[in-house]
C-alpha positions in Angstrom: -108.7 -28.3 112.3 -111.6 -26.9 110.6 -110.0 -23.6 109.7 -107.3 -25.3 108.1 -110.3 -27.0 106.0 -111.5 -24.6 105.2 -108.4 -22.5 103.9 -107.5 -26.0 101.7 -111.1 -24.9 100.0 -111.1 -21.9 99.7 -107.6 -22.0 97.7 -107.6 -21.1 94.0 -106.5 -24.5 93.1 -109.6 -26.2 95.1 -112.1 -24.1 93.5 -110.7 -24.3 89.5 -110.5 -28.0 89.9 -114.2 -28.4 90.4 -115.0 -26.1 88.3 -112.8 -28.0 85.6 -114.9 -31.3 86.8 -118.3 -30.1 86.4 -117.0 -28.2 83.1 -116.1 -31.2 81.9 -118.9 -33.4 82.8 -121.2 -31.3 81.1 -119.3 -31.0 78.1 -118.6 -35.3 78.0 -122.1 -35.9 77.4 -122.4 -34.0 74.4 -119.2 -35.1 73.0 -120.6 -39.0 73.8 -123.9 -38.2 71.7 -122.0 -36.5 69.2 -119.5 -39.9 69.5 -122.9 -42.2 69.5 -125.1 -40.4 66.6 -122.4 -39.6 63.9 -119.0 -41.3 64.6 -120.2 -45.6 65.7 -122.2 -45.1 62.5 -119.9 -43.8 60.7 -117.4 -46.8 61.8 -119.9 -49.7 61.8 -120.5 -49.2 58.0 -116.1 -49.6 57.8 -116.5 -52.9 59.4 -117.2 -55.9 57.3 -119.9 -57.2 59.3 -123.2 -55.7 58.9 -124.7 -56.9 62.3 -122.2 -55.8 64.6 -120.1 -52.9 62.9 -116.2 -52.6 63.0 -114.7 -55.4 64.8 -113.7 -58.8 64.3 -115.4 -62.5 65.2 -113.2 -64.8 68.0 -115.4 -67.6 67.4 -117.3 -67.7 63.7 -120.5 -69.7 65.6 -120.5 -67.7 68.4 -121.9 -63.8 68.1 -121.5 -63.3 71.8 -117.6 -63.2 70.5 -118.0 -60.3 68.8 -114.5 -57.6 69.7 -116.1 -54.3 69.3 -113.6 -51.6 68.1 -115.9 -48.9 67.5 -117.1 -47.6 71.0 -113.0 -48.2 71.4 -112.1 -45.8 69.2 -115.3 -43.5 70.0 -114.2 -43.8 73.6 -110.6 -42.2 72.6 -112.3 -39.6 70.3 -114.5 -38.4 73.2 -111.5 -38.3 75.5 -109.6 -36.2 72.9 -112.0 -33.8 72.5 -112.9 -33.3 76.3 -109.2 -32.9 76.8 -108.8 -29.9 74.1 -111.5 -28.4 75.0 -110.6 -28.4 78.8 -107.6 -27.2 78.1 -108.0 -24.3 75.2 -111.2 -23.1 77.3 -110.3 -23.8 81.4 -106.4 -24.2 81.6 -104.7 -22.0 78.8 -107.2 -18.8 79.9 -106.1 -19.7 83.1 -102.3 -20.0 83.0 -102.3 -16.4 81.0 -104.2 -15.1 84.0 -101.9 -16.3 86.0 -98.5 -15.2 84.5 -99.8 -12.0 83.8 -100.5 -11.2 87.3 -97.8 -12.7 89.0 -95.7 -11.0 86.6 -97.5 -7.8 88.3 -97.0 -8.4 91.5 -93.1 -9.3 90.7 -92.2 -6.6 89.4 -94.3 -4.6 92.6 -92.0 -6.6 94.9 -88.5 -4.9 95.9 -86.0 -7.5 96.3 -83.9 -7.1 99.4 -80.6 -5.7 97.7 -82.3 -2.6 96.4 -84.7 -1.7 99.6 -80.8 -1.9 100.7 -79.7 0.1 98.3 -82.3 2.9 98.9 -82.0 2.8 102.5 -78.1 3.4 102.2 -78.6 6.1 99.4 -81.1 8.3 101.4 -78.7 7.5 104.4 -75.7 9.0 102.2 -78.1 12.2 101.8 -79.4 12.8 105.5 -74.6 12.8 106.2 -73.8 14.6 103.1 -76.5 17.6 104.3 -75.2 17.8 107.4 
């Protein structure tokens, strides 16, 4: 039981997904104070209210009503960038890796029909020098 644990972990798969987590965790909190210091600013002085920012009011006496659409939009803005910059830094590197080397050791694999083929060739040889 535990060496099949340990052979999960120690896959490629294992290891490049928590790298891609802590990658990305790190990399989240700088896109949020990036998405906190210049973009909700940015967006509160769109909205019409000065108080609370971009947004609208359910109730007019109530402030406590307040729908908030900047940390909204700040929220898809930080997952957009997290996402490209996973992907154009961890995954794309990675998938070239990947196809370059399995393309390797493709083309260093004989397929069946021509270790066949050799065996009967060098067969032909060994008879015809007889």
């Amino acid at each position: 039981m535990l060496k099949g644990f340990k052979d999960f972990l120690m896959r490629g798969n294992v290891i490049d997904l928590a790298v891609a987590v802590v990658m990305g965790t790190a990399f989240t909190a700088i896109v949020t104070s990036v998405t906190k210091g210049v973009i909700e600013p940015l967006l509160a002085t769109l909205g019409g209210n000065r108080e609370f920012g971009l947004g609208f009011q359910l109730l007019a006496d109530k402030p406590s009503t307040f729908v908030a659409l900047g940390p909204i939009i700040s929220a898809g803005i930080n997952f957009l960038c997290v996402a490209a910059v996973l992907y154009f830094v961890l995954i794309l590197p990675m998938n070239t890796l990947k196809s370059r080397f399995t393309k390797a050791e493709e083309e260093k694999v004989a397929t069946e029909l021509e270790l066949l083929t050799e065996i009967r060739d060098l067969l032909a040889k060994q008879n015809a020098g007889r």
